[in-house]
PyMOL Python script that loads the backbone (N, CA, C, O; Angstrom):
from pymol import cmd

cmd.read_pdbstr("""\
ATOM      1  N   UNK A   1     143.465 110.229  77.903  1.00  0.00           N
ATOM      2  CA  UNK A   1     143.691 110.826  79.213  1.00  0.00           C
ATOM      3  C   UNK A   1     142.368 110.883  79.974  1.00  0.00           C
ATOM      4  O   UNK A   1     141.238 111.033  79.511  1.00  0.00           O
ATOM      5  N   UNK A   2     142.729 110.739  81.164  1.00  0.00           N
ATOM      6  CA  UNK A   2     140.880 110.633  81.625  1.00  0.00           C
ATOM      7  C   UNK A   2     140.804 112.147  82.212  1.00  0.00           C
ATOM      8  O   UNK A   2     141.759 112.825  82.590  1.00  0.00           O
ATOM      9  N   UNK A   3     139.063 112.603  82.189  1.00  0.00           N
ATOM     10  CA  UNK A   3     139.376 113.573  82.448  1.00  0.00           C
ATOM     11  C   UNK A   3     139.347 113.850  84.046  1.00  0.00           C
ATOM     12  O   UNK A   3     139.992 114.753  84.577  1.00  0.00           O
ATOM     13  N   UNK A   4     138.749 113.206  84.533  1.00  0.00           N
ATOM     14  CA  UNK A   4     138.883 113.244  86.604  1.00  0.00           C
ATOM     15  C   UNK A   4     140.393 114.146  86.560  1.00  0.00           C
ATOM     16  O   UNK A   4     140.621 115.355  86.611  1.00  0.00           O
ATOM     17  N   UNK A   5     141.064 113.235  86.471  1.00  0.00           N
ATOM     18  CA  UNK A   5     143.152 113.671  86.166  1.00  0.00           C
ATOM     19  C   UNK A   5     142.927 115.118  85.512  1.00  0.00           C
ATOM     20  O   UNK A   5     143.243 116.061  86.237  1.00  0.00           O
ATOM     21  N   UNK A   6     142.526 115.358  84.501  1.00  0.00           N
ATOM     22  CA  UNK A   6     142.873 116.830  84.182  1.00  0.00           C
ATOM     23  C   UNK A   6     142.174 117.416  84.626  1.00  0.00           C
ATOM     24  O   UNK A   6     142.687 118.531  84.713  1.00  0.00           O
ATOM     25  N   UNK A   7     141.039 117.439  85.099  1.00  0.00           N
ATOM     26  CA  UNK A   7     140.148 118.345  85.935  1.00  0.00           C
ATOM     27  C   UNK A   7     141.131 118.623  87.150  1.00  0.00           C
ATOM     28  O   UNK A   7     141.628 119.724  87.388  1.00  0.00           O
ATOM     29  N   UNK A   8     141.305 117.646  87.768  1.00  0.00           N
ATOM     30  CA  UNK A   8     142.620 117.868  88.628  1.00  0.00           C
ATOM     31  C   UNK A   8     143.697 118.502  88.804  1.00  0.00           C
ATOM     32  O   UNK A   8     144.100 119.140  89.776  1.00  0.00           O
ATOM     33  N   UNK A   9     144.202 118.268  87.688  1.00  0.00           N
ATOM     34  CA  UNK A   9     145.326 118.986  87.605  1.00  0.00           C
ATOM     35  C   UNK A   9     144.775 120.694  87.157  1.00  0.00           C
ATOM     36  O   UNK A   9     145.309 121.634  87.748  1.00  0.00           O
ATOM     37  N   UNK A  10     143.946 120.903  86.340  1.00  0.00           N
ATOM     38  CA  UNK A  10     143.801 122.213  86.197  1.00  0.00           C
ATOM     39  C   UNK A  10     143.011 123.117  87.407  1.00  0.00           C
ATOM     40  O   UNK A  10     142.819 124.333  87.410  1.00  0.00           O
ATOM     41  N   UNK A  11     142.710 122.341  88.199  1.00  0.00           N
ATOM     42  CA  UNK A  11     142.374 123.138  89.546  1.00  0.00           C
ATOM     43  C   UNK A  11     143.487 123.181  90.578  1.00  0.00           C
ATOM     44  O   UNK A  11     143.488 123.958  91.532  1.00  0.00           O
ATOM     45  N   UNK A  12     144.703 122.035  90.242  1.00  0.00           N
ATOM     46  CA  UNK A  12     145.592 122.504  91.246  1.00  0.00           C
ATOM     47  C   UNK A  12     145.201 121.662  92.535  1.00  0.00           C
ATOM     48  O   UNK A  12     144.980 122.183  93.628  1.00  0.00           O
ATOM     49  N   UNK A  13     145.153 120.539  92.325  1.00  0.00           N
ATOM     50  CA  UNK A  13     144.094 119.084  93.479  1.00  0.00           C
ATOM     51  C   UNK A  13     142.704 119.521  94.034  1.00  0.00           C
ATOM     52  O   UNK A  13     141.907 118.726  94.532  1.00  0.00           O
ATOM     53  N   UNK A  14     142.415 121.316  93.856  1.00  0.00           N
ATOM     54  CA  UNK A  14     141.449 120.881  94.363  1.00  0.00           C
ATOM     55  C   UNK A  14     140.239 120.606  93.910  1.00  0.00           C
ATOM     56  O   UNK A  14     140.213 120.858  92.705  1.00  0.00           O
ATOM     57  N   UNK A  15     138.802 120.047  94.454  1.00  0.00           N
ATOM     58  CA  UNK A  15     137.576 119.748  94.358  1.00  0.00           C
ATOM     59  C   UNK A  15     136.985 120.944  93.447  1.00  0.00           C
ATOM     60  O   UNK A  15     137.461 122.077  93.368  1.00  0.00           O
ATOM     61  N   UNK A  16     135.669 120.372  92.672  1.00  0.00           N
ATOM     62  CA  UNK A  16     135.097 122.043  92.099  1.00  0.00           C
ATOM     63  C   UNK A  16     134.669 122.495  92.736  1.00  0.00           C
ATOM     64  O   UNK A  16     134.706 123.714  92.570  1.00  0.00           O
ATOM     65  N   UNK A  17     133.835 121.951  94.103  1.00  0.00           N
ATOM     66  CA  UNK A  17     132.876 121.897  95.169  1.00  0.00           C
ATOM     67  C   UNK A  17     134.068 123.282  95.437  1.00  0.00           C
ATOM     68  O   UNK A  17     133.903 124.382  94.908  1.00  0.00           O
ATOM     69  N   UNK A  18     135.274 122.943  96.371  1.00  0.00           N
ATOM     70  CA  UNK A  18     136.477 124.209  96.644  1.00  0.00           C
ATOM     71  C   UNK A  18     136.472 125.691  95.331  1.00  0.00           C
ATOM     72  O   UNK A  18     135.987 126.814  95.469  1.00  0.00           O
ATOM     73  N   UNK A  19     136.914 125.333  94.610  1.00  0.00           N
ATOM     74  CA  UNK A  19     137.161 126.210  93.632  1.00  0.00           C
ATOM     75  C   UNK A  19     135.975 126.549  93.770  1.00  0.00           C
ATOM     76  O   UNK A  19     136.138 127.568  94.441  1.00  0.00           O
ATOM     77  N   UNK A  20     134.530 126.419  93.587  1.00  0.00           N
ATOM     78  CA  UNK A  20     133.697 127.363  92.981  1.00  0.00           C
ATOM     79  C   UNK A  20     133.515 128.279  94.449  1.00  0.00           C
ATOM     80  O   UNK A  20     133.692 129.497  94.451  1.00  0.00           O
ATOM     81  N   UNK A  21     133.222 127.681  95.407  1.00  0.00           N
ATOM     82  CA  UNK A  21     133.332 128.265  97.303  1.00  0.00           C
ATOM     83  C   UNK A  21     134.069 129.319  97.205  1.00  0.00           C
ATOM     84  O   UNK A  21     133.465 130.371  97.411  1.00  0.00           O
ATOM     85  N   UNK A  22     135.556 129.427  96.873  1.00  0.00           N
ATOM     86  CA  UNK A  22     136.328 130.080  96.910  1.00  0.00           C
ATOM     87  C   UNK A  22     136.147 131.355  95.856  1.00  0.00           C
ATOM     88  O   UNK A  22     136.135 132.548  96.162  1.00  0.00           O
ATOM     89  N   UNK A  23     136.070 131.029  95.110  1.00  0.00           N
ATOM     90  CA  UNK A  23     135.252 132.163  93.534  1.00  0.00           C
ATOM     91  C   UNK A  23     134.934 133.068  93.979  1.00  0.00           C
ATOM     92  O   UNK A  23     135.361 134.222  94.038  1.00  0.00           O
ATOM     93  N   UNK A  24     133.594 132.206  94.561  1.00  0.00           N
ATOM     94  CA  UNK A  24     132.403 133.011  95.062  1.00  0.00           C
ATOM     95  C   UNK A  24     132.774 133.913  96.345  1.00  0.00           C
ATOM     96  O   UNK A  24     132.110 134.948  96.401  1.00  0.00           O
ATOM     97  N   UNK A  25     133.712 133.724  97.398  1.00  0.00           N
ATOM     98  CA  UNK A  25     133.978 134.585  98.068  1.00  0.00           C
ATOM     99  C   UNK A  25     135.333 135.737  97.878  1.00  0.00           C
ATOM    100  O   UNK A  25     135.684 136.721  98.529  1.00  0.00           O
ATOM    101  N   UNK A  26     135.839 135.087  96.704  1.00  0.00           N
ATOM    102  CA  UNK A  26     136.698 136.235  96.323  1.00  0.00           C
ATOM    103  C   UNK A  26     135.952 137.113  95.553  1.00  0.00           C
ATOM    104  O   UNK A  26     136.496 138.211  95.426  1.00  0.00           O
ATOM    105  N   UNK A  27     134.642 136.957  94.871  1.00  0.00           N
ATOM    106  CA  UNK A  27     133.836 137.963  93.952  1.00  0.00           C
ATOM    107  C   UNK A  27     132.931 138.745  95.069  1.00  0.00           C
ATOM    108  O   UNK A  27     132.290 139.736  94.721  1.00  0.00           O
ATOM    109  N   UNK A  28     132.891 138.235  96.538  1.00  0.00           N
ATOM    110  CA  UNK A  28     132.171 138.812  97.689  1.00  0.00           C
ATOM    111  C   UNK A  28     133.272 139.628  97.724  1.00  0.00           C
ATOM    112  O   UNK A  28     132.993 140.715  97.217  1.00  0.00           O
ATOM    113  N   UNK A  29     134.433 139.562  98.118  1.00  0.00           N
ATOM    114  CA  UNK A  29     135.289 140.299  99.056  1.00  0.00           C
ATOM    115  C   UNK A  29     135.363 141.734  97.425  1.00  0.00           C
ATOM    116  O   UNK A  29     134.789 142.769  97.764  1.00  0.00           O
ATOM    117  N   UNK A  30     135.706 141.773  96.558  1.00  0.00           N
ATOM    118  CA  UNK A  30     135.567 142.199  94.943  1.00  0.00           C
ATOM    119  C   UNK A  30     134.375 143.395  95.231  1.00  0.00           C
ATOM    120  O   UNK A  30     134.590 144.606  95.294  1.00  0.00           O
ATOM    121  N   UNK A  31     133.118 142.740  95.381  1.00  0.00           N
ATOM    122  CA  UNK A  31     132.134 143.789  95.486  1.00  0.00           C
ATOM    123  C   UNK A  31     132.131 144.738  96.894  1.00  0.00           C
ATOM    124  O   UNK A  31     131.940 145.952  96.958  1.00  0.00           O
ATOM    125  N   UNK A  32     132.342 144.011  97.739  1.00  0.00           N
ATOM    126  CA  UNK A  32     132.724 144.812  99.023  1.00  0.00           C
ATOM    127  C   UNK A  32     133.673 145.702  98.697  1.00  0.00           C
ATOM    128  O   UNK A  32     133.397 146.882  98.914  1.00  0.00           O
ATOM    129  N   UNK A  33     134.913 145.401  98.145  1.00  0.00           N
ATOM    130  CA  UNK A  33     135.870 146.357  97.784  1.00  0.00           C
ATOM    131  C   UNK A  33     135.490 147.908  96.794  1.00  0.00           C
ATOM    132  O   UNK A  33     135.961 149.045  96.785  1.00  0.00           O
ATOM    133  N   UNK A  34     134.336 147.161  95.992  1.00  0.00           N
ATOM    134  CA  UNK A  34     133.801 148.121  95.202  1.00  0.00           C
ATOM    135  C   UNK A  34     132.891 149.203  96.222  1.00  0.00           C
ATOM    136  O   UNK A  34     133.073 150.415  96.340  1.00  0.00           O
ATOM    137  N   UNK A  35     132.312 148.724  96.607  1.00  0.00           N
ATOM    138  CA  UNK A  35     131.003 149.423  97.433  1.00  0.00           C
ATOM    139  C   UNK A  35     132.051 150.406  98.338  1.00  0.00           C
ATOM    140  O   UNK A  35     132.209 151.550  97.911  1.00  0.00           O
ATOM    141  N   UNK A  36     132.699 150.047  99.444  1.00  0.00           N
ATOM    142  CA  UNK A  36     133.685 150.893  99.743  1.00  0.00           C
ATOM    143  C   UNK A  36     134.274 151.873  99.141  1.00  0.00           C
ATOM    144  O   UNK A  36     134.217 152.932  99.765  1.00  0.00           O
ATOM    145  N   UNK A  37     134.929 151.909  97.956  1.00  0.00           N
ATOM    146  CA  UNK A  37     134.997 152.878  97.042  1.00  0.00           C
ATOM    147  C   UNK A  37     133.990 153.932  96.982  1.00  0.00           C
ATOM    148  O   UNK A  37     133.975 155.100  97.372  1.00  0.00           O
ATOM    149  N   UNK A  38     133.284 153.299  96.475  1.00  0.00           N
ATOM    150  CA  UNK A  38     131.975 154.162  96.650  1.00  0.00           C
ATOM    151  C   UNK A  38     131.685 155.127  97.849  1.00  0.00           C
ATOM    152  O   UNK A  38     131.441 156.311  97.615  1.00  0.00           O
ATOM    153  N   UNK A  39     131.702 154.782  98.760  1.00  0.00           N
ATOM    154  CA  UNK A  39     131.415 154.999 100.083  1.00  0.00           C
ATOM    155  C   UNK A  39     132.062 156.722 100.254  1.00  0.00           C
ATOM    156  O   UNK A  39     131.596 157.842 100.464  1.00  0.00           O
ATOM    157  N   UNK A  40     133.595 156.003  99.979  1.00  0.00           N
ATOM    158  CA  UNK A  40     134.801 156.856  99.961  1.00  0.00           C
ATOM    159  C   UNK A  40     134.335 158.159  99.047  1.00  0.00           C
ATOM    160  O   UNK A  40     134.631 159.286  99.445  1.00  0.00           O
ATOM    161  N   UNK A  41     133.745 158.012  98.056  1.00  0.00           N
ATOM    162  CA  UNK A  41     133.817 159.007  97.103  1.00  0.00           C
ATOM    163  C   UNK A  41     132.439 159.565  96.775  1.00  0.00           C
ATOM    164  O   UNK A  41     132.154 160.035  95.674  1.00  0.00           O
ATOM    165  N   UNK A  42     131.309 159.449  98.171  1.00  0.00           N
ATOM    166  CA  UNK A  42     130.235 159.763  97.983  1.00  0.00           C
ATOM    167  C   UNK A  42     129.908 161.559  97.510  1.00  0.00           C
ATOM    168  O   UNK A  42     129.217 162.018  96.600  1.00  0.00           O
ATOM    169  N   UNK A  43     130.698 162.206  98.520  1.00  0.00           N
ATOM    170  CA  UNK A  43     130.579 163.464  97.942  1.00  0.00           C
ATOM    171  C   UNK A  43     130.397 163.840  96.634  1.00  0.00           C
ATOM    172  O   UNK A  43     129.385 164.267  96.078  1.00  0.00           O
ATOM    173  N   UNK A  44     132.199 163.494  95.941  1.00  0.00           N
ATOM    174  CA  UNK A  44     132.230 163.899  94.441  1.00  0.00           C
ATOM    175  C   UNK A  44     131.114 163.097  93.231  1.00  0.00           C
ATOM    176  O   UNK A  44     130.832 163.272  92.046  1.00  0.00           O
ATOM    177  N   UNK A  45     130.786 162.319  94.130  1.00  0.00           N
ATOM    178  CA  UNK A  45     129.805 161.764  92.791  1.00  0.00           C
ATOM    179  C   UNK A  45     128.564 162.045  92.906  1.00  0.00           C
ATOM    180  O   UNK A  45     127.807 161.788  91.969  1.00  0.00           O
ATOM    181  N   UNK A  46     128.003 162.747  94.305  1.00  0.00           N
ATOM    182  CA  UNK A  46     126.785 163.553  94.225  1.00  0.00           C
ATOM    183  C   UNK A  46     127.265 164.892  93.903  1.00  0.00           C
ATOM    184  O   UNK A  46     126.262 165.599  93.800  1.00  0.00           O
ATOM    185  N   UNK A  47     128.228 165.520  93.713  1.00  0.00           N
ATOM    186  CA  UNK A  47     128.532 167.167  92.752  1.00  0.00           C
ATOM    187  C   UNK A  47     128.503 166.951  91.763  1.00  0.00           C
ATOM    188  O   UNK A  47     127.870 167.766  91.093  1.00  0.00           O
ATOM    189  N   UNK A  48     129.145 165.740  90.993  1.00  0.00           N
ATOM    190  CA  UNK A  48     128.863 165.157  89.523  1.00  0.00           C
ATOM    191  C   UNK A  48     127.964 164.952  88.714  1.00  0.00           C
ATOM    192  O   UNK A  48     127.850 165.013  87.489  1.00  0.00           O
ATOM    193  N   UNK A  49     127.124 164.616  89.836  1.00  0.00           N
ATOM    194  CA  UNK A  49     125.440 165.029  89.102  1.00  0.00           C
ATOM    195  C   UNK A  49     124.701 163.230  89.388  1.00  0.00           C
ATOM    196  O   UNK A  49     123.731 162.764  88.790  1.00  0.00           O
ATOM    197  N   UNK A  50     125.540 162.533  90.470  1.00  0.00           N
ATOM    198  CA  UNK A  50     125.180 160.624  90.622  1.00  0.00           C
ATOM    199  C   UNK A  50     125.642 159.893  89.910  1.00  0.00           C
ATOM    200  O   UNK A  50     126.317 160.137  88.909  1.00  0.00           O
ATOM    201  N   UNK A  51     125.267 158.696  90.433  1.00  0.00           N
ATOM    202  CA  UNK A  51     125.992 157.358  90.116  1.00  0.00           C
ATOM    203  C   UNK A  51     125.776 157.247  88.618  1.00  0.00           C
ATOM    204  O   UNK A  51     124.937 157.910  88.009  1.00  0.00           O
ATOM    205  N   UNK A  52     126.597 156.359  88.070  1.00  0.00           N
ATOM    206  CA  UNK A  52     125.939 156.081  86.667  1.00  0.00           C
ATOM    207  C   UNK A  52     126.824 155.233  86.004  1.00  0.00           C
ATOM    208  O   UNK A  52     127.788 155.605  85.335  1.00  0.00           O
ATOM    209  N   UNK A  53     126.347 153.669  86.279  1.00  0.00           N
ATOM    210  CA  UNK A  53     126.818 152.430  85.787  1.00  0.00           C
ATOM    211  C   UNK A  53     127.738 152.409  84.817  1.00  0.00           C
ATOM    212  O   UNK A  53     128.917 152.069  84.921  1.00  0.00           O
ATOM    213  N   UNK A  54     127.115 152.815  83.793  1.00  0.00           N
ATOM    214  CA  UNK A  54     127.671 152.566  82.742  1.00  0.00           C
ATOM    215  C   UNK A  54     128.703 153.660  82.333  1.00  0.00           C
ATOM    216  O   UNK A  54     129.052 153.697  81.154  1.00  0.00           O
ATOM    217  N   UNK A  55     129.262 154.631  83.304  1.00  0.00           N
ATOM    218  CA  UNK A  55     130.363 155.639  83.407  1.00  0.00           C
ATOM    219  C   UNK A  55     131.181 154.753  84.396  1.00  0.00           C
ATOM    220  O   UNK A  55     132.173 154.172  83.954  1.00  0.00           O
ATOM    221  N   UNK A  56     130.970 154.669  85.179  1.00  0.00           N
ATOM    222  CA  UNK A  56     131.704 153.940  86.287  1.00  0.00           C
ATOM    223  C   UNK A  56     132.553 152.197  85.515  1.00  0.00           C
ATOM    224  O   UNK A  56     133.714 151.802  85.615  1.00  0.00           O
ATOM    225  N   UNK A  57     131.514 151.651  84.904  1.00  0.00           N
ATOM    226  CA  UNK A  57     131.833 149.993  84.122  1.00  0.00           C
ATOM    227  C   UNK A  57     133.129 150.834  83.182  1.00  0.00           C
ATOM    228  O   UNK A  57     134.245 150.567  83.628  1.00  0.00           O
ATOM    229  N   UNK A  58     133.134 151.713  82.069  1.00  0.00           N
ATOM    230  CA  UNK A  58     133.938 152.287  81.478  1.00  0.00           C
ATOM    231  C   UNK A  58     135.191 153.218  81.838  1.00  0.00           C
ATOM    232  O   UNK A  58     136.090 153.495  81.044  1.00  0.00           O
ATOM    233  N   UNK A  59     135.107 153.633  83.104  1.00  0.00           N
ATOM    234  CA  UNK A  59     136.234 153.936  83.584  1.00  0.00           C
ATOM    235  C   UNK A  59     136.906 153.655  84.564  1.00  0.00           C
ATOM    236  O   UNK A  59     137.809 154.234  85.168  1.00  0.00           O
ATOM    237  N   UNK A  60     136.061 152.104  84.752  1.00  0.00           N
ATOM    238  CA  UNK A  60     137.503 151.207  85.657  1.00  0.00           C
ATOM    239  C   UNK A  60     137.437 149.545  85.102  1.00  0.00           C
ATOM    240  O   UNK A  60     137.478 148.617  85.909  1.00  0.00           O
ATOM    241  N   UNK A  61     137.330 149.327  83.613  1.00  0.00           N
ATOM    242  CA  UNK A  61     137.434 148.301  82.652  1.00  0.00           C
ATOM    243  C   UNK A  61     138.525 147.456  83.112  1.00  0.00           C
ATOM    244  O   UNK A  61     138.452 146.261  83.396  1.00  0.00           O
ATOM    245  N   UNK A  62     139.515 148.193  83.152  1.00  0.00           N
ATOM    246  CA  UNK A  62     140.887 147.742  83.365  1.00  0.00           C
ATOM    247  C   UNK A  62     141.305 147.038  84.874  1.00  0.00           C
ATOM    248  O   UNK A  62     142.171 146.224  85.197  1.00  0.00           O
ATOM    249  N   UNK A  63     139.940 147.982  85.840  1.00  0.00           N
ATOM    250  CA  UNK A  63     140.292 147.506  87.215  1.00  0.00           C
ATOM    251  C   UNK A  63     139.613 146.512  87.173  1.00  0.00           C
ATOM    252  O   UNK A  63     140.255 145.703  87.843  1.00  0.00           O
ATOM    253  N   UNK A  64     138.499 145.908  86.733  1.00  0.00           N
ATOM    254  CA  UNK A  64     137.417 144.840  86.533  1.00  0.00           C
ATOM    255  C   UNK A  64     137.935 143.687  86.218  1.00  0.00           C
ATOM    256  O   UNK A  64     137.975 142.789  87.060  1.00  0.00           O
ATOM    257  N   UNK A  65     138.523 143.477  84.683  1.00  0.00           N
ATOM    258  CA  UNK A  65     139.405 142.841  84.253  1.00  0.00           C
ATOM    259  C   UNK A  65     140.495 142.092  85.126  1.00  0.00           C
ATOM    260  O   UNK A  65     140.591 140.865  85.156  1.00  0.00           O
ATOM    261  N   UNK A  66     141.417 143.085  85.929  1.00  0.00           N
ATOM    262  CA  UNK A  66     142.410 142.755  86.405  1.00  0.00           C
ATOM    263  C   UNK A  66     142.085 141.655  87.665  1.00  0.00           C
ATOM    264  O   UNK A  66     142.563 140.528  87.794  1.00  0.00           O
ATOM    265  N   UNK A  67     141.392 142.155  88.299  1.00  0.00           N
ATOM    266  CA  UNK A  67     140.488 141.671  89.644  1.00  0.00           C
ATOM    267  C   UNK A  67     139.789 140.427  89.944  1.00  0.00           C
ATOM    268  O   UNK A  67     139.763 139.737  90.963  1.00  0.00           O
ATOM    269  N   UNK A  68     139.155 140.295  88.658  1.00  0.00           N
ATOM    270  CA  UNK A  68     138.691 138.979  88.050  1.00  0.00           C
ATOM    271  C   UNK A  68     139.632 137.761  87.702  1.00  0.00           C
ATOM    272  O   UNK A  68     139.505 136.583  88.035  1.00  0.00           O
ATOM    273  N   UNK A  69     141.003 138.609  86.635  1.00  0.00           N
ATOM    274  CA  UNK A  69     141.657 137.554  86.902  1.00  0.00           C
ATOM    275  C   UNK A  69     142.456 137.498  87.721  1.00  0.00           C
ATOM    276  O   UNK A  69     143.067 136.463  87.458  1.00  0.00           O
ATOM    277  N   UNK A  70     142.968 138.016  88.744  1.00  0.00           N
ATOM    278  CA  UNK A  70     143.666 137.838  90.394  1.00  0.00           C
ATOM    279  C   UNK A  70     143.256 137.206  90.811  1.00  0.00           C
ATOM    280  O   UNK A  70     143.914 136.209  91.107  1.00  0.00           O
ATOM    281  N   UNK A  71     141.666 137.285  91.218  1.00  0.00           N
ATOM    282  CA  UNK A  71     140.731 136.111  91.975  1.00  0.00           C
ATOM    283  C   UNK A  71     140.571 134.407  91.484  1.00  0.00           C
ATOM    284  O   UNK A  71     140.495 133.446  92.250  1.00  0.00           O
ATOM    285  N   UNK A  72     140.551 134.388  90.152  1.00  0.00           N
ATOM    286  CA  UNK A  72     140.724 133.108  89.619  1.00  0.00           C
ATOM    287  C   UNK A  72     142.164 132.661  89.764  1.00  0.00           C
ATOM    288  O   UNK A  72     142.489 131.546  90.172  1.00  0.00           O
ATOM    289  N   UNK A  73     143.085 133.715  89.359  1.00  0.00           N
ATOM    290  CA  UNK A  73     144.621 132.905  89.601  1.00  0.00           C
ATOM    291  C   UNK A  73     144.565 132.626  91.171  1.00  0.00           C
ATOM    292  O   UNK A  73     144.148 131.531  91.548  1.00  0.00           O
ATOM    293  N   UNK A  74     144.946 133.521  92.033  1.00  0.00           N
ATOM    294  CA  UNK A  74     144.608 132.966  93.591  1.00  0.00           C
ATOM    295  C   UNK A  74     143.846 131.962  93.540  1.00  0.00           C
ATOM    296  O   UNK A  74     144.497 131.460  92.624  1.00  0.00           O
ATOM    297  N   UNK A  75     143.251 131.411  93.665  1.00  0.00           N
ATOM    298  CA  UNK A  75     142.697 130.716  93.729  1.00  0.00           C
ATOM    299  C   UNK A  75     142.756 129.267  93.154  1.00  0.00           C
ATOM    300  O   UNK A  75     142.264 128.222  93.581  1.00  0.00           O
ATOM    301  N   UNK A  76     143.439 129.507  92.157  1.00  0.00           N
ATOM    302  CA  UNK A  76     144.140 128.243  91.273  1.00  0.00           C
ATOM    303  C   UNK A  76     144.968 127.660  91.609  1.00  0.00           C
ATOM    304  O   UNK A  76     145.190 126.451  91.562  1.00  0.00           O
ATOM    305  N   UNK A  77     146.014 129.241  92.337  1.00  0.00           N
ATOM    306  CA  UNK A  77     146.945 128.714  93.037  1.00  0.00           C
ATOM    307  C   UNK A  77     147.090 128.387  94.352  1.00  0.00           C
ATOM    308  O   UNK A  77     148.192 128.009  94.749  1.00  0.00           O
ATOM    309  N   UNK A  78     145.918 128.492  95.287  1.00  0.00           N
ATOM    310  CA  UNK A  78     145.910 128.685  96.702  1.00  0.00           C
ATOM    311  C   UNK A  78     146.352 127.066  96.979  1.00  0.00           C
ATOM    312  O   UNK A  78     145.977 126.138  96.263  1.00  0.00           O
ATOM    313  N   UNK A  79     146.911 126.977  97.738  1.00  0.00           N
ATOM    314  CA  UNK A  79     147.409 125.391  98.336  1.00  0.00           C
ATOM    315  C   UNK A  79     146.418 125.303  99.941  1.00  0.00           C
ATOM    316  O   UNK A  79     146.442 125.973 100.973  1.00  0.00           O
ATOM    317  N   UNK A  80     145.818 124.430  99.596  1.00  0.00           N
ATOM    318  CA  UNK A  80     144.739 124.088 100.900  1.00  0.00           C
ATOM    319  C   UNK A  80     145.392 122.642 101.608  1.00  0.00           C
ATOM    320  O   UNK A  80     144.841 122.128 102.581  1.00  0.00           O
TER     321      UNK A  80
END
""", "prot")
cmd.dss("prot")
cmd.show_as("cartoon", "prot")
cmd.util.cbc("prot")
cmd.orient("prot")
């Protein structure tokens, strides 16, 4: 099987040049979404005592996960 053809087909026709473009601005729109959050919830997390990565990475694992792969499926599947 050559691989041009399955590269192809596993992107769904498009280019990597596309797919990676696209990645990259669904992991923009991802962090924007995050930072907003943030924004939203500045109060309670300065009464909490501040930010703190590695509380925050552990109690939204599941939202991380999920998000990541939404953005790759969209994207797999987007018809251009």
């Amino acid at each position: 099987m050559d691989n041009a053809i399955l590269t192809s087909n596993i992107l769904n026709g498009q280019t990597k040049e596309q797919f990676i473009a696209l990645l990259l601005w669904g992991f923009v729109g991802f962090i924007f979404s995050i930072l907003i959050e943030l924004l939203r919830h500045t109060k309670k997390i300065k009464t909490k005592g501040g930010f703190n990565f590695a509380f925050w990475l552990k109690d939204n694992t599941i939202r991380f996960i999920l998000s990541v792969l939404s953005i790759v499926i969209g994207v797999l599947f987007l018809l251009i």
